[in-house]
N, C-alpha and C positions, 0 to 999 in steps of 0.2 A: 316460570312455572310455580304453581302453589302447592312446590313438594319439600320435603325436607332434605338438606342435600348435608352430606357430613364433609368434613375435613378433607376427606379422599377423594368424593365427588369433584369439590372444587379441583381440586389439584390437575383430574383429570377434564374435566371442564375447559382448564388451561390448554388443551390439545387441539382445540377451536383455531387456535396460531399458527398448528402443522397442518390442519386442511387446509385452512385457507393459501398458506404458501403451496403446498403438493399441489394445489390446482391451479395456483395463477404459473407454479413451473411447466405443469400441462400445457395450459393455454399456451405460454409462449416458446416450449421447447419441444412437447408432443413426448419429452420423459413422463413416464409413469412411475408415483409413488405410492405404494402403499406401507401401512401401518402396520407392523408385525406383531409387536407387543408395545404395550405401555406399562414403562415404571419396571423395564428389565434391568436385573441385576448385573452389572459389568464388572466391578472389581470388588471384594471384600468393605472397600469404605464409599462404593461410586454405584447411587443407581441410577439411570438415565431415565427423560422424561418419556424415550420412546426408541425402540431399533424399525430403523425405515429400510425399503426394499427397492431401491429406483430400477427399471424396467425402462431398455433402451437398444433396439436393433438387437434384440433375444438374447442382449446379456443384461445379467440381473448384479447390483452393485448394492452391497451392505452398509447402512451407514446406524451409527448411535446418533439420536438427535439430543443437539441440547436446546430445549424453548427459552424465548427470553421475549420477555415482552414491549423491551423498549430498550433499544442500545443504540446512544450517540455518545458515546465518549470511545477513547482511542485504549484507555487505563479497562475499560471493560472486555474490549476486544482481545487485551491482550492476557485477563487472568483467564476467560475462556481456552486461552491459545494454550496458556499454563495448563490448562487441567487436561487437551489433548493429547500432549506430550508426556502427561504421567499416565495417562492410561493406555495409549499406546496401542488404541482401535480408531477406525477411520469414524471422524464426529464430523457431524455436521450443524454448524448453529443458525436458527431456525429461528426468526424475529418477523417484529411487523414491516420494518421500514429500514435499509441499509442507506447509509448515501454514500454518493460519488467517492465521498474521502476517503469514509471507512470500508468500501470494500476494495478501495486501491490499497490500505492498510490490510484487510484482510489477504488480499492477493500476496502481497510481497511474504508476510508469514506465512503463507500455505494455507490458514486456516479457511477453509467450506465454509461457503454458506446458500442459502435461500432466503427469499423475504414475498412477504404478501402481494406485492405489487411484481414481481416476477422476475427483482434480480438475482442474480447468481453466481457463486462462482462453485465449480465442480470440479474434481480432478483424478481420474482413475485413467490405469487401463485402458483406452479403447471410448473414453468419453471427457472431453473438455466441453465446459461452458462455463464464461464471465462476461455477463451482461448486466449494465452496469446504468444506474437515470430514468429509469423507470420509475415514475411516482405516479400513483390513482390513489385520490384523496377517496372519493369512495370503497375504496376499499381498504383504505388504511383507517376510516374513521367507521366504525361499525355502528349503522343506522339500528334503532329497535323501530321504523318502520315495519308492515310488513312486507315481506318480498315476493311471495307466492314463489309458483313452482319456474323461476328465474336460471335457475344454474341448476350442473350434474349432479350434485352430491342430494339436493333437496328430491330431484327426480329420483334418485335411486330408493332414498327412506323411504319413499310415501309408497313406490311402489313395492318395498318390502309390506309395510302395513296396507295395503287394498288388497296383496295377496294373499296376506297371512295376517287377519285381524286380530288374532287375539296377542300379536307380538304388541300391538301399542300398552299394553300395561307392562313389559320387562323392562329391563333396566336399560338407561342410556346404553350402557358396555353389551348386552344382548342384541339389541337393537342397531348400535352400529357397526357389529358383525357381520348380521344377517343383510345388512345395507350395501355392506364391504365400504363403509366409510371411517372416517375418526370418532371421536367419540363426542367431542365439541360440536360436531356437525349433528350429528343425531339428535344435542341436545337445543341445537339452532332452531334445526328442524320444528320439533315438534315446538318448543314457544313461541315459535312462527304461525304454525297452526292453531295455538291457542290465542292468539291475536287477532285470528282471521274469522273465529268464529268457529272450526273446524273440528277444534278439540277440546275437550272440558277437563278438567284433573282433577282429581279428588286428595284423598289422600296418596300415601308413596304407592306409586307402581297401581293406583285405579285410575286410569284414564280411558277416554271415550270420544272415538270419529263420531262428529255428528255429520249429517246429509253427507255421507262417503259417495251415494253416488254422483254429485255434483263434483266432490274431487276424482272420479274418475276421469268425469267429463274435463276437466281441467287438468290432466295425468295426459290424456291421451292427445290434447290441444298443445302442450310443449312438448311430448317427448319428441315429435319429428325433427324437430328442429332445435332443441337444445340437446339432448343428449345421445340421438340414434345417428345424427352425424359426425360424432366424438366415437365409433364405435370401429373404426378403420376398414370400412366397410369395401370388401373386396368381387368383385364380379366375374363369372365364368362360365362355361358351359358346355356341354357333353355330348357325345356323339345318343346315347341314350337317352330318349325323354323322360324313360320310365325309369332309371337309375334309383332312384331314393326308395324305388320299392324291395331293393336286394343286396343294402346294407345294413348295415349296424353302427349305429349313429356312437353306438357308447365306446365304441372302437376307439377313437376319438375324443372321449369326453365333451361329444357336440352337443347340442339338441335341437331338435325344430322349432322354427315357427312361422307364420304366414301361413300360406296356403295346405301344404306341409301335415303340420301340425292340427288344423282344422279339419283334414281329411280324414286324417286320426282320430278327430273326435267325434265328426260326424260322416257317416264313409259315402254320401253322396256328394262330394267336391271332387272333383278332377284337377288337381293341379297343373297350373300351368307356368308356375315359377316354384324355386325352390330356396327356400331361407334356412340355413344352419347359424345358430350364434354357438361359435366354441371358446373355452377357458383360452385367453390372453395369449398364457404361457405354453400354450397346446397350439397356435394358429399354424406354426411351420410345417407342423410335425401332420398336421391334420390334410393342408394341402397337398401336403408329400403322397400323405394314403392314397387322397382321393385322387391324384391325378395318376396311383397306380394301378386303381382298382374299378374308373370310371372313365380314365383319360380324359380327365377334366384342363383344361385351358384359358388363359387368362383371354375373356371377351367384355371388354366394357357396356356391350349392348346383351350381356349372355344372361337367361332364366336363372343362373345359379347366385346370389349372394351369400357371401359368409362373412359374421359379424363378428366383433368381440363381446363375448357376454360378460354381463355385469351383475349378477346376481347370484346370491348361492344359493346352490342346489336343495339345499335343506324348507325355502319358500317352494318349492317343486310339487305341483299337485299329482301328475302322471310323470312319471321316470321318462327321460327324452324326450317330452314335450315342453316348451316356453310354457311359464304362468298364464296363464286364459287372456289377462289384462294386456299382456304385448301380443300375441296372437291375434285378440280384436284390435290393438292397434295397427299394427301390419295390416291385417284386411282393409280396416278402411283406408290407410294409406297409398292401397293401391287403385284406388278409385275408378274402381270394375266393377260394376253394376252386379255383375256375376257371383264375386264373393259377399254383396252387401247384406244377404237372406242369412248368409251365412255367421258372418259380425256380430249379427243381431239373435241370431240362434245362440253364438256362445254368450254374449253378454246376460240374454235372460236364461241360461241355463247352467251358466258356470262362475259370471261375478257374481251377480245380482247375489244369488244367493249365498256365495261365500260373505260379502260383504251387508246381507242381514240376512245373517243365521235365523231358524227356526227356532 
């Protein structure tokens, strides 16, 4: 990027290490990490480079991360080990690449870890994992290729900024909020888009989507398939067809989208499927209501899906409605001629023009 980054920037830059591990732990474990704070304060002389939140079968497990950007020696593993034991909170250390050796070395100390390529070792309560030889030279060696919208974390950014344009001039740290990714990733992100032709930057914090609606078109082309099937996308279905018109989605902290949500914005669609994406940490709680108040039941051929959402609410253009951008992507994923009038209603009447303002 041709912006000026300070001393803390970098620092947090460095956090590029913890997405990359939290997603290749995704990929191979289906644990959810997220970022809670960067650079929190843990002891009077210890700040940590990050406190993580791993998400797994609806318990949620606290860790301090320590990043390291390159650990093969056995002398390294072990002052890390040292500094666990003085602080005396569950750490986790967080690298690009662990081998065989060292994390049979880390195992026998206890010491946690994750790495890029998707080893691990884990140890709480109620969750073990130590996988152990995993090596992808791709992704231990980070390409400045560019990679277009390949992977979750890049789908989640872009669709932060096509729904909420004016976030591309905030800061990395704004930005990968609102994305709900790391901070590294945000800043991946966007000089990824500056490579591609995508994005221009000026000085700090003026930067500029050029042809956004061609990255629409390219947003809506992977998400089916790289990120709406990471969504743990569950199916059901109700003795009432007409159900969704005599709740209360906020119940729940759900929202619509698909057909749904489109009826909502435009009231001549008759739904004939129903899509809820609800908060992660909400999905049990939410099924529980609705199979109390709808007698809803698990039918893998049933009208009802409910998703895990990935975006926060604050990109929300209507309260309880999806962003317009998944909404037209749901309709055309369902490839029913029926909502396609529809697609195309919300795209010229709700991106287009967010995505070039008046």
């Amino acid at each position: 990027m041709h912006e000026l980054i300070s001393v803390a920037d970098v620092y947090e830059y460095e956090q590029t290490l913890l997405s990359d591990a939290l997603e290749a732990l995704w990929e191979k474990t289906h644990i959810q990490g997220t970022v809670v704070q960067l650079q929190p304060k843990v002891t009077a002389g210890y700040r940590a480079d990050a406190s993580v939140d791993l998400v797994f079968e609806d318990q949620t497990y606290h860790y301090i991360a320590e990043c390291k950007t390159h650990v093969d020696r056995k002398a390294q593993v072990d002052q890390i080990d040292l500094k666990v034991r003085q602080i005396g909170a569950p750490l986790m250390l967080v690298t690009d690449y662990i081998s065989k050796e060292l994390a049979t070395h880390c195992h026998a100390l206890g010491l946690q870890f994750i790495d890029t390529h998707g080893n691990a070792y884990l140890r709480a309560p109620g969750l073990f994992v130590f996988m152990t030889g995993e090596k992808n030279e791709r992704k231990r060696l980070s390409s400045k290729a560019p990679k277009g919208l390949t992977n979750q974390a890049a789908l989640r950014v872009i669709f932060a900024l096509l729904s909420k344009p004016e976030l591309v001039s905030a800061t990395f740290k704004e930005i990968a909020a609102f994305s709900s990714v790391a901070l590294g990733t945000a800043y991946n992100v966007l000089e990824d888009l500056e490579r591609r032709g995508y994005l221009i930057a000026g000085s700090k914090h003026s930067r500029k989507l050029l042809e956004p609606h061609r990255l629409v078109d390219e947003w809506v082309t992977n998400f089916p398939t790289t990120l709406r099937t990471k969504l743990n996308s569950r199916r059901f279905s109700a003795p009432d067809p007409y159900w969704w018109e005599h709740i209360d989605n906020a119940e729940f902290h759900a929202t619509w989208g698909s057909e749904v949500a489109a009826a909502k914005m435009f009231k001549h669609l008759k739904p004939s499927t129903q899509t809820l994406y609800v908060d992660p940490m909400r999905m049990s709680k939410a099924i529980n209501t609705l199979a109390k108040h709808i007698r809803l039941r698990p039918d893998p051929e049933g009208p009802i899906e409910i998703l895990e959402k990935f975006w926060s609410p604050a990109i929300e253009s209507q309260p309880g409605l999806a962003p317009p951008l998944l909404v037209y992507s749901d309709l055309l994923g369902l490839l029913d001629p029926r909502v396609k009038e529809t697609a195309q209603m919300i795209r010229e009447n709700f991106i287009e023009p967010t995505i070039h303002p008046s």
